[in-house]
Backbone bond lengths (Angstrom), bond angles and torsions (degrees), N, CA, C in turn:
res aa  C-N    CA-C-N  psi(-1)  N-CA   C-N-CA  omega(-1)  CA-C   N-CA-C  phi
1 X - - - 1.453 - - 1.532 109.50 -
2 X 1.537 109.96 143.31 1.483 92.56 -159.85 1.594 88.48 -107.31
3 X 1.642 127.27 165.15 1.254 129.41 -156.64 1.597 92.50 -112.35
4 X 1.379 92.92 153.69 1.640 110.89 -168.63 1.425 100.87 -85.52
5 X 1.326 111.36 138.24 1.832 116.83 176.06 1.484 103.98 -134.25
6 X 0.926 106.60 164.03 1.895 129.88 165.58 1.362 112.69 -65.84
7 X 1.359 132.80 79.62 1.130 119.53 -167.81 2.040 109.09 -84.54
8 X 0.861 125.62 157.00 1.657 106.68 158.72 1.668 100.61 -103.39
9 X 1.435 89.00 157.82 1.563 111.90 -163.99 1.161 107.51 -128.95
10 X 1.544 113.91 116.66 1.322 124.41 -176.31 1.464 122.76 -101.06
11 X 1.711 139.58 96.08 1.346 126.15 -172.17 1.525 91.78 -117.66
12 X 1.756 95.16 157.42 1.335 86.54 139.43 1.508 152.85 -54.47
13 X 1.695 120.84 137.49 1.389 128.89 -171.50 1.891 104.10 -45.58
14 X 1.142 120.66 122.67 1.241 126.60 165.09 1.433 109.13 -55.25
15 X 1.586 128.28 -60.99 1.180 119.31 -149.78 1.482 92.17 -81.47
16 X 1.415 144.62 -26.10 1.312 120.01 -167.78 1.604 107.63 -101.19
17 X 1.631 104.89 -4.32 1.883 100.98 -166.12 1.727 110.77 71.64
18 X 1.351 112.11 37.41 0.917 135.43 153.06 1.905 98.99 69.12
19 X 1.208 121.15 20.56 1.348 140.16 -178.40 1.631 106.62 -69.43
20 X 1.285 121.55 -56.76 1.550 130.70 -167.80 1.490 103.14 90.14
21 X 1.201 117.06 10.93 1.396 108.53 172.99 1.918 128.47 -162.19
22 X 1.028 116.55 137.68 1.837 111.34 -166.57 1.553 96.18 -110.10
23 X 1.325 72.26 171.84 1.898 91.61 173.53 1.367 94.57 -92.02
24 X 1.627 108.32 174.59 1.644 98.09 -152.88 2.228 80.25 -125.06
25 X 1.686 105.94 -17.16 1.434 99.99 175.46 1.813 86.34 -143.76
26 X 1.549 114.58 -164.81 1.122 123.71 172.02 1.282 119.33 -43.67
27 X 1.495 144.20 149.94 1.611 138.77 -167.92 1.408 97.56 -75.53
28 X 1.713 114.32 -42.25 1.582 119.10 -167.88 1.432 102.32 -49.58
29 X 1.195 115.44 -28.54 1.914 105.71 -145.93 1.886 90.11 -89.86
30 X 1.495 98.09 136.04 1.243 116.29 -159.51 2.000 103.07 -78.58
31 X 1.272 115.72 0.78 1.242 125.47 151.85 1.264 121.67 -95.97
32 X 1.151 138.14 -2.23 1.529 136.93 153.95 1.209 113.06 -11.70
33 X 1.376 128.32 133.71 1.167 133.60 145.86 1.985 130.30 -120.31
34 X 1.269 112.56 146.05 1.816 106.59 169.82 1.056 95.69 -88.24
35 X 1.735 109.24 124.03 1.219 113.11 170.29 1.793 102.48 -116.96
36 X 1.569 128.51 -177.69 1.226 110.61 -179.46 1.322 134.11 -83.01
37 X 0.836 112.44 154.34 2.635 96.17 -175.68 1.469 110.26 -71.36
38 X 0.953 86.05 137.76 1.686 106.68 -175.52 1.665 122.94 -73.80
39 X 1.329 92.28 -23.17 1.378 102.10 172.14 1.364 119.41 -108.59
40 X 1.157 136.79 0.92 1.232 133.32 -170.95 1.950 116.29 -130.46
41 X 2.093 101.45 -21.73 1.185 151.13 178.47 1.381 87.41 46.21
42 X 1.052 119.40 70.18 1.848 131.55 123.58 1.846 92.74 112.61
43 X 1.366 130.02 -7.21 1.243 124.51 -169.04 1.126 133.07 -96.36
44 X 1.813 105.19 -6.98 1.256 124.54 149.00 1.816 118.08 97.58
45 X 1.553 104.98 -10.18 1.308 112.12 -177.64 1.550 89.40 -124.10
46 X 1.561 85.66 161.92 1.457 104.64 170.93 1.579 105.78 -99.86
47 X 1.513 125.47 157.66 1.816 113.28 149.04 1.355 115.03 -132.77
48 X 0.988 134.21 136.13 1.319 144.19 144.90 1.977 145.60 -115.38
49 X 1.389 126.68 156.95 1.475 97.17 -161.72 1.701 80.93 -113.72
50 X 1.546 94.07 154.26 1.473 131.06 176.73 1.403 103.03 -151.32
51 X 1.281 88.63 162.56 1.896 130.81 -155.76 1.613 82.53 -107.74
52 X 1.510 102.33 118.27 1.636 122.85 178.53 1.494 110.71 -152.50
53 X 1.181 110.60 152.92 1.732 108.25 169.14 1.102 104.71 -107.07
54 X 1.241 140.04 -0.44 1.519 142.54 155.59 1.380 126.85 169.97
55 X 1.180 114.69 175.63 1.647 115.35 -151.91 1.418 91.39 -59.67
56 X 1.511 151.73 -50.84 1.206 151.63 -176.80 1.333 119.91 -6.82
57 X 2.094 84.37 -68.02 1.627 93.66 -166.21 1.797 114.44 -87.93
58 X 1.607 114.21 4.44 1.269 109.72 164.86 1.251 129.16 -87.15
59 X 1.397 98.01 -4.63 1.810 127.38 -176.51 1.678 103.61 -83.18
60 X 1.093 99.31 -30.08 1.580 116.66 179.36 1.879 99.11 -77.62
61 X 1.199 124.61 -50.51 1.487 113.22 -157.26 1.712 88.88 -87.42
62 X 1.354 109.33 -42.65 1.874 109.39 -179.14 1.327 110.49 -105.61
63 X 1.760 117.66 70.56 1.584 94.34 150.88 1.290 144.51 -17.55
64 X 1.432 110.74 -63.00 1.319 118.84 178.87 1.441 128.14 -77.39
65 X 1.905 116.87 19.61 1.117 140.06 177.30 1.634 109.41 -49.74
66 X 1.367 134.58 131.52 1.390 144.99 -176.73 1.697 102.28 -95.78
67 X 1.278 115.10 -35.39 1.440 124.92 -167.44 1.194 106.84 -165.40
68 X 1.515 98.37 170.01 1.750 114.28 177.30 1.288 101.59 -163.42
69 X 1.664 117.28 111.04 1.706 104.42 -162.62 1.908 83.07 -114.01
């Protein structure tokens, strides 16, 4: 039986789409600017730790997983 650990979990940033960066008003408006994400601050992934028995079954809850250290 394999033992449960803290894995960290690497996805892409939700709020930017994994970009590192937002528009700061609508894209149309000809003053637009990319400014950096606020939640992720410009690096484009998110991380968090979860309880896994191995990269498998975190691959299972986060498809769109980048890593699992």
């Amino acid at each position: 039986m394999e033992r449960v650990m803290k894995k960290n979990i690497v996805i892409p940033c939700q709020e930017c789409e994994g970009e590192g960066v937002l528009a700061d008003r609508h894209p149309n408006d000809p003053s637009c600017q990319s400014i950096e994400c606020h939640v992720c601050g410009g690096e484009g992934e998110e991380e968090f730790l979860a309880d896994y028995n191995n990269e498998q079954e975190a691959l299972e809850d986060y498809p769109e997983m980048l890593r699992c250290e």
